[in-house]
C-alpha positions as CSV (number, residue, x, y, z in Angstrom):
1,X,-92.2,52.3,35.5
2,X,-93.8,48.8,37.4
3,X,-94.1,47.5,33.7
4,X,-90.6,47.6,33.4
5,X,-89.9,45.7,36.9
6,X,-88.6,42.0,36.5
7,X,-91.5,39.4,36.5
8,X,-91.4,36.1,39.2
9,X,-89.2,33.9,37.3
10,X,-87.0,36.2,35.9
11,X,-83.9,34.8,38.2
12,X,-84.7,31.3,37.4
13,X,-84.7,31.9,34.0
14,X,-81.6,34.1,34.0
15,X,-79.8,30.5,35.5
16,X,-80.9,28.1,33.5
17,X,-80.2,30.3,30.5
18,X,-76.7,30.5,31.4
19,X,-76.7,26.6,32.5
20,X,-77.5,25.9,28.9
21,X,-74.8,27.8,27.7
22,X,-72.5,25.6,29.2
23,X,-74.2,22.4,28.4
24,X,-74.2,23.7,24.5
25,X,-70.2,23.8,25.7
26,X,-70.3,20.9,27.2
27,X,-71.9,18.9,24.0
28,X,-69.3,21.1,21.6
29,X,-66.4,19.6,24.0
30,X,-67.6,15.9,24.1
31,X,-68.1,16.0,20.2
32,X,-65.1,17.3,19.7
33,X,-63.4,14.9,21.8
34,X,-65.0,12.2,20.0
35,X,-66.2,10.8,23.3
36,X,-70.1,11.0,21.7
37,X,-70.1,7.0,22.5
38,X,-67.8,7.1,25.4
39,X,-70.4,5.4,26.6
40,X,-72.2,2.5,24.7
41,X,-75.4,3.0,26.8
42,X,-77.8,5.7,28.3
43,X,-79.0,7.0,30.4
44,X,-76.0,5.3,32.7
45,X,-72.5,4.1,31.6
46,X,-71.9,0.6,31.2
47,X,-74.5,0.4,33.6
48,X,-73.8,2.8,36.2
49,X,-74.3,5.8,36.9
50,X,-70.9,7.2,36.4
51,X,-68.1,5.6,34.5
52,X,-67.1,2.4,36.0
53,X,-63.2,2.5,37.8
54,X,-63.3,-0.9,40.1
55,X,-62.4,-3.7,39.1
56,X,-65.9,-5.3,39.7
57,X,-67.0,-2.4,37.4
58,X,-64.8,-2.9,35.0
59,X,-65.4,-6.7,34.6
60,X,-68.9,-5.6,34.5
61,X,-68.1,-3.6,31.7
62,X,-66.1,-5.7,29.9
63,X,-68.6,-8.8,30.6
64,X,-72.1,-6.9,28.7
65,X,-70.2,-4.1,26.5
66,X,-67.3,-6.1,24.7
67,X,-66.9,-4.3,21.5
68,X,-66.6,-0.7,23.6
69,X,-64.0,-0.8,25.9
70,X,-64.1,1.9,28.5
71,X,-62.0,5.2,28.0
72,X,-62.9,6.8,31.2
73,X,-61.7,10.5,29.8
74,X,-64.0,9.9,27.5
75,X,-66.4,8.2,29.1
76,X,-66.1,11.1,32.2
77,X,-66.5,13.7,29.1
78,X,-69.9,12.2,28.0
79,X,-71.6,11.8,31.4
80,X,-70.4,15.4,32.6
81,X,-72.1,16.7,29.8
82,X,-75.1,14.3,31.1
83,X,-75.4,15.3,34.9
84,X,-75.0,19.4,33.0
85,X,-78.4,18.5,30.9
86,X,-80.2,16.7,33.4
87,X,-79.9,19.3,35.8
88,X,-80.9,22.2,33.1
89,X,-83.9,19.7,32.5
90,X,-84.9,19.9,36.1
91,X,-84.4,23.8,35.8
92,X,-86.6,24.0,33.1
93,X,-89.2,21.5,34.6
94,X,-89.0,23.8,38.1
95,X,-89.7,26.9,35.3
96,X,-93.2,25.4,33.8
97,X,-94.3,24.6,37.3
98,X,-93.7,28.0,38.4
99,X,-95.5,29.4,35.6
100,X,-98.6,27.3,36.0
101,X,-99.0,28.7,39.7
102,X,-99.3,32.6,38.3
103,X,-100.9,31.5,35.0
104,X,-103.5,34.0,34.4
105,X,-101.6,36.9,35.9
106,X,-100.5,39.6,33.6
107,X,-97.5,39.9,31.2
108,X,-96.7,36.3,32.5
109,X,-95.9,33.4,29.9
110,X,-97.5,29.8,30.2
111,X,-97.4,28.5,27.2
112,X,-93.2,29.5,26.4
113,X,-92.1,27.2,29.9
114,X,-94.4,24.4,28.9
115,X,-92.8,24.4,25.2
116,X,-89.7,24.2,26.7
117,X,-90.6,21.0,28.7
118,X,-91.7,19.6,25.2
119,X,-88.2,20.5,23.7
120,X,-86.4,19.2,26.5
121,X,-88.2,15.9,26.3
122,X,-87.4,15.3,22.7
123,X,-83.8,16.7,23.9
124,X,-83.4,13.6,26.1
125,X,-84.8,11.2,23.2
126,X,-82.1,12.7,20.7
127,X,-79.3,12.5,23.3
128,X,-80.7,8.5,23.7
129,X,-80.6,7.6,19.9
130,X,-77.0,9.4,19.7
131,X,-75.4,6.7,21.5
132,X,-78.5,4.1,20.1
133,X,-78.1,4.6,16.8
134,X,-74.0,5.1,17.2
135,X,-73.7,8.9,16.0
136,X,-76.2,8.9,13.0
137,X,-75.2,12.6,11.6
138,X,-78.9,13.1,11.5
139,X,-79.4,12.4,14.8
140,X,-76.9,14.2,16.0
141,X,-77.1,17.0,14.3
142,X,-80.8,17.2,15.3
143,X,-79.3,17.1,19.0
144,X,-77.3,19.6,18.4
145,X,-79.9,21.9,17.1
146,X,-82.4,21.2,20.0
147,X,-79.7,22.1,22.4
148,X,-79.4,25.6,20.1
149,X,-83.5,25.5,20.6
150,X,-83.1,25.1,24.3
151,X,-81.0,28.1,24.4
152,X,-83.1,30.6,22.5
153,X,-86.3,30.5,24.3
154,X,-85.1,30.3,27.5
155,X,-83.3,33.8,26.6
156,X,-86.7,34.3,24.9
157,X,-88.1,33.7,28.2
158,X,-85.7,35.8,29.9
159,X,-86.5,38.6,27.8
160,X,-91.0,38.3,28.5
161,X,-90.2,38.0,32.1
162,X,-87.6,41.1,32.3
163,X,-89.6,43.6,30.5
164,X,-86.5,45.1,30.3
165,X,-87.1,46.9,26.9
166,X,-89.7,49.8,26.3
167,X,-91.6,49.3,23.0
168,X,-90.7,51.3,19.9
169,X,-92.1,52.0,16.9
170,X,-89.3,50.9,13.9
171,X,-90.0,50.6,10.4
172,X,-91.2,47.5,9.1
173,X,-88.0,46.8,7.1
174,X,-86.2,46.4,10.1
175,X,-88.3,43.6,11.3
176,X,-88.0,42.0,7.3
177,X,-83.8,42.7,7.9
178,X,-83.5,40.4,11.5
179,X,-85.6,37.4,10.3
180,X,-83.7,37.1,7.4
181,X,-80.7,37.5,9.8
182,X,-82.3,34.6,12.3
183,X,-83.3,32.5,9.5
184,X,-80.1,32.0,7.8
185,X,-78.0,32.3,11.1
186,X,-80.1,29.1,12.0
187,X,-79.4,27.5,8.8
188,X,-76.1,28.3,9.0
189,X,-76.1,26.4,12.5
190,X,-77.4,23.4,10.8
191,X,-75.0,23.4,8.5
192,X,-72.0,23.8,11.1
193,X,-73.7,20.6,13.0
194,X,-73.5,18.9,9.7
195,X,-70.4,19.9,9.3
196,X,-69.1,18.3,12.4
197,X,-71.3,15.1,12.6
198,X,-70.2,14.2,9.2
199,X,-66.0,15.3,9.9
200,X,-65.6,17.5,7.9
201,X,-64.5,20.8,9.3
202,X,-60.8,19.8,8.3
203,X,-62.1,18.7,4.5
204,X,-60.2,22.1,3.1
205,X,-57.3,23.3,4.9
206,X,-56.6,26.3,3.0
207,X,-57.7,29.6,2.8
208,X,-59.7,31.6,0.6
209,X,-59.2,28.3,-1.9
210,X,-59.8,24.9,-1.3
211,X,-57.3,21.9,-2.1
212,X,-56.1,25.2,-3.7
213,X,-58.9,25.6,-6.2
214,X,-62.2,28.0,-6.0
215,X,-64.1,25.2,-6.8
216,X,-62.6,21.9,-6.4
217,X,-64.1,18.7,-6.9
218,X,-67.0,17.9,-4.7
219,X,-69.7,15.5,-4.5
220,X,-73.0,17.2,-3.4
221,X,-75.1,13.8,-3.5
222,X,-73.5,12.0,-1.1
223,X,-72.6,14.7,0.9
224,X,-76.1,15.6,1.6
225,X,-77.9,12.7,1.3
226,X,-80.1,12.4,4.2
227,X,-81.3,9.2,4.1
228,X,-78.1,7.1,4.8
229,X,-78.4,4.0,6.9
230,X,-78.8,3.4,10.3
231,X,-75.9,1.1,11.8
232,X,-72.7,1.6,10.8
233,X,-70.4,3.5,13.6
234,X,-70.7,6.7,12.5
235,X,-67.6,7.7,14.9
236,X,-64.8,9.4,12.2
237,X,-67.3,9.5,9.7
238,X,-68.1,7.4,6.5
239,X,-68.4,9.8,3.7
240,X,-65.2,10.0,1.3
241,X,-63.4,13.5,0.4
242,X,-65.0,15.0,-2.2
243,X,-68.4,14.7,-0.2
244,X,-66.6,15.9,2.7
245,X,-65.1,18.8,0.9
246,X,-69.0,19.8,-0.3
247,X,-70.1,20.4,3.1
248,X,-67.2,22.0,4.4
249,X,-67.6,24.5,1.1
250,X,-71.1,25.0,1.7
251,X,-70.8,26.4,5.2
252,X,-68.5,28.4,3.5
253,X,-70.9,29.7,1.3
254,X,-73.5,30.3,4.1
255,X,-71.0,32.0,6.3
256,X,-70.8,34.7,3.4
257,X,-74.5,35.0,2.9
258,X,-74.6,35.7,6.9
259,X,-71.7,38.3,7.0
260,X,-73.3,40.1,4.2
261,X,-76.9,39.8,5.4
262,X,-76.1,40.5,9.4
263,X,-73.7,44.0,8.0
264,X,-76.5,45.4,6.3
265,X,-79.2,44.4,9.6
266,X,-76.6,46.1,11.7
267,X,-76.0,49.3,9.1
268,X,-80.3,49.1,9.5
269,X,-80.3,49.1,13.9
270,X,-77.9,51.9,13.5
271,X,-79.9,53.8,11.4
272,X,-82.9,52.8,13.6
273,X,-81.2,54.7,16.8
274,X,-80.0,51.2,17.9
275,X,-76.4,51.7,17.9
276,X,-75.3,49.2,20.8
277,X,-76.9,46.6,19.5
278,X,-76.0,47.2,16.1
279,X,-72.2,47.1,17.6
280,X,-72.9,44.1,19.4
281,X,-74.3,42.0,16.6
282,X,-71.1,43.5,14.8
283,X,-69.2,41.7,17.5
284,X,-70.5,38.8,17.5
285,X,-69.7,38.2,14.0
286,X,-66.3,39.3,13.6
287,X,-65.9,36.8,16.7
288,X,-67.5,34.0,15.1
289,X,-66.2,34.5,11.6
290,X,-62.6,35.1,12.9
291,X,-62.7,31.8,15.1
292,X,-64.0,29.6,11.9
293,X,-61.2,31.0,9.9
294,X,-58.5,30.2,12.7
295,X,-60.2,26.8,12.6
296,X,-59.5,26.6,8.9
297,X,-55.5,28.1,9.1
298,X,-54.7,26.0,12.6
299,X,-56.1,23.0,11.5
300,X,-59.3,22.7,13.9
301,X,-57.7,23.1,17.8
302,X,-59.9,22.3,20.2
303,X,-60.5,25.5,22.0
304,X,-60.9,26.9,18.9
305,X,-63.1,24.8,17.5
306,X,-65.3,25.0,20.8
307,X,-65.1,28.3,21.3
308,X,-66.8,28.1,17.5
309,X,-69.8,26.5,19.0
310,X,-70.1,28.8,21.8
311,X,-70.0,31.9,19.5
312,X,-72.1,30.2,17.2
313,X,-74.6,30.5,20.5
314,X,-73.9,33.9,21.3
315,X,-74.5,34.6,17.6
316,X,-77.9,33.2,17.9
317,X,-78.6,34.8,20.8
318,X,-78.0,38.3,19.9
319,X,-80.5,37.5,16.9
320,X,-82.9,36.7,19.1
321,X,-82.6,39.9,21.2
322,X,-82.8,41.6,18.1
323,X,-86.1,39.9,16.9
324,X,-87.6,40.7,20.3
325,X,-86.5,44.3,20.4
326,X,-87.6,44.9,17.0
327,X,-91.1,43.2,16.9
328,X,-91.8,44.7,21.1
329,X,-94.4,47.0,19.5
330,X,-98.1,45.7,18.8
331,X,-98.4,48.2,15.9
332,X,-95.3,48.9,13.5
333,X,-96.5,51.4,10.4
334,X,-93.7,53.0,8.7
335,X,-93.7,55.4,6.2
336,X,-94.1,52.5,3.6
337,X,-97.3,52.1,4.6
338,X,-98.8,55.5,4.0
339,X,-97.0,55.2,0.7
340,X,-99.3,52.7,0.1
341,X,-102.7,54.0,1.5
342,X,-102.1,57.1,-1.2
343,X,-103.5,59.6,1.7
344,X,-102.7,63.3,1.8
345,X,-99.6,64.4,4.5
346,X,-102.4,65.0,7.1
347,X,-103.3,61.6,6.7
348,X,-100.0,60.5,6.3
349,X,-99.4,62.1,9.8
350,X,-102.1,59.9,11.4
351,X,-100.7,56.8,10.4
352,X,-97.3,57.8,11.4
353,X,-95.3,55.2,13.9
354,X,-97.1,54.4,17.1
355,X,-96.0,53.2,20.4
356,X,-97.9,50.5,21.8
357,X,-98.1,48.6,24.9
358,X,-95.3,45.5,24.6
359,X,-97.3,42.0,24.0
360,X,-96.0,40.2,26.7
361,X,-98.5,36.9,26.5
């Protein structure tokens, strides 16, 4: 039972998995609360390194940044969430130097800390050109996906260093079924971040319809047209209402391809012998598709709508578990494959599921 013991690290990662979880929060709340340039500069505030309150500060403020004059709830909003991701960036950085002193001992990871450093970096370069480039949807939506990035492989992480699953030998299909499931749960993310950098989670306010209509007018082109310029304040958005109403109605769309998609992965863990978490992925998604809809009839309230985010995350997350669980074996052959090798049942037996040692590098 030693392989199953929790590697060095395993705390660390643990905390900075749950730290990013609140920064993810944090970032939901602070877009939300349109504070994204509540203040004009980075990696300070008006040139300080908290939002300025005296009235040298102020004058300070008013003297280099007079076409943003300071909220300070917004401004406080925007640097909490920045003190949050600095730390987890110090976390992460205090994770990769931890795994380069016990590199070369067994089952631990190197190269999944030091990947992290590299999305942490580019992290702090999106978070700069947010406020830079005056909330660019592209921009932020790339933010917004890194921090989703930052989330999964420090669980991912979490996960190699636990070795808290044994390996099992499930069919191939399964494995087919939960990256079909990740993929479109992360394109469904993508989708939700351009929903909200570009306004329009309030672009229909009806339910199942649209302005009333199953399909009502929309304009696709502009709505994603990914090259738009760089300049304009993007804060409320620029698009007009039909573009507005195409994204919303895409992420629509998507959210039915996932529900249909993540039931039938679920019906496949149960039938696997994975019944918890089959009945945790089901929760998850009856959590997250029962907070967009409430976003939809109550007209996008905050908690709501941040609480959308977070489940969003757990969403994610629970995908991820369920790609690690289902790919822990080396060697997955399921009766498909002796289907396919046309053998006798004695051959057929030989080539029958088998358990593996867990790749843990």
């Amino acid at each position: 039972m030693d392989n199953y013991k929790n590697r060095p690290g395993f705390r660390l990662a643990l905390f900075a998995t749950l730290l990013a979880v609140v920064v993810v929060l944090l970032g939901a709340y602070t877009r939300l609360t349109h504070a994204g340039l509540g203040c004009p500069d980075w990696p300070g505030c008006y040139g300080f390194i908290g939002v300025p309150k005296t009235e040298a500060q102020l004058a300070h403020a008013e003297a280099n940044f007079p076409h943003a004059p300071v909220e300070a709830q917004k401004g406080w909003n925007e640097m909490v969430h920045r003190y949050f991701a600095g730390t987890l960036g110090l976390v992460i950085l205090g994770l990769a130097v931890h795994a380069l002193r016990l590199r070369g001992r067994d089952g631990q990871p190197l190269k999944l800390p030091l990947l992290l450093v590299a999305v942490v970096v580019a992290q702090a370069a999106f978070g700069m050109w947010t406020v830079t480039l005056q909330l660019w949807p592209q921009v932020v939506t790339a933010h917004l996906l890194g921090g989703f990035t930052t989330l999964s492989l420090l669980l991912l992480l979490c996960l190699r260093l636990s070795s808290a699953f044994p390996p099992l030998a499930l069919p191939a299909r399964l494995r087919r079924w939960a990256a079909l499931g990740l993929a479109l749960v992360i394109g469904q993310i993508a989708l939700g971040g351009w929903v909200s950098s570009n306004y329009a989670a309030v672009a229909c306010v009806d339910l199942p319809t649209c302005h009333g209509q199953w399909w009502p007018a929309m304009d696709f082109a502009n709505g994603f047209h990914l090259t738009q310029h760089i300049g304009p304040n993007y804060l409320g958005g620029q698009l007009d209402s039909d573009a507005r109403t195409a994204i919303h109605m895409t992420h629509r769309l998507g959210a039915l391809a996932v529900t249909l998609v993540l039931l039938g992965l679920a019906w496949q863990l149960r039938g696997a012998g994975l019944p918890r978490l089959a009945g945790l992925l089901l929760a998850a998604l009856c959590l997250q598709v029962g907070l967009g809809v409430s976003n939809v009839i109550f007209h996008l309230p905050l908690p709501v709508a941040v609480a959308h985010n977070g489940g969003g995350a757990l969403l994610l997350l629970v995908l991820v578990s369920v790609n690690y669980r289902v790919r822990s074996p080396q060697v997955l052959v399921g009766a498909s494959s002796a289907r396919e090798s046309g053998n006798t049942e004695g051959s057929r037996a030989e080539l029958a599921p088998t358990v593996l040692t867990s790749h843990s590098k």
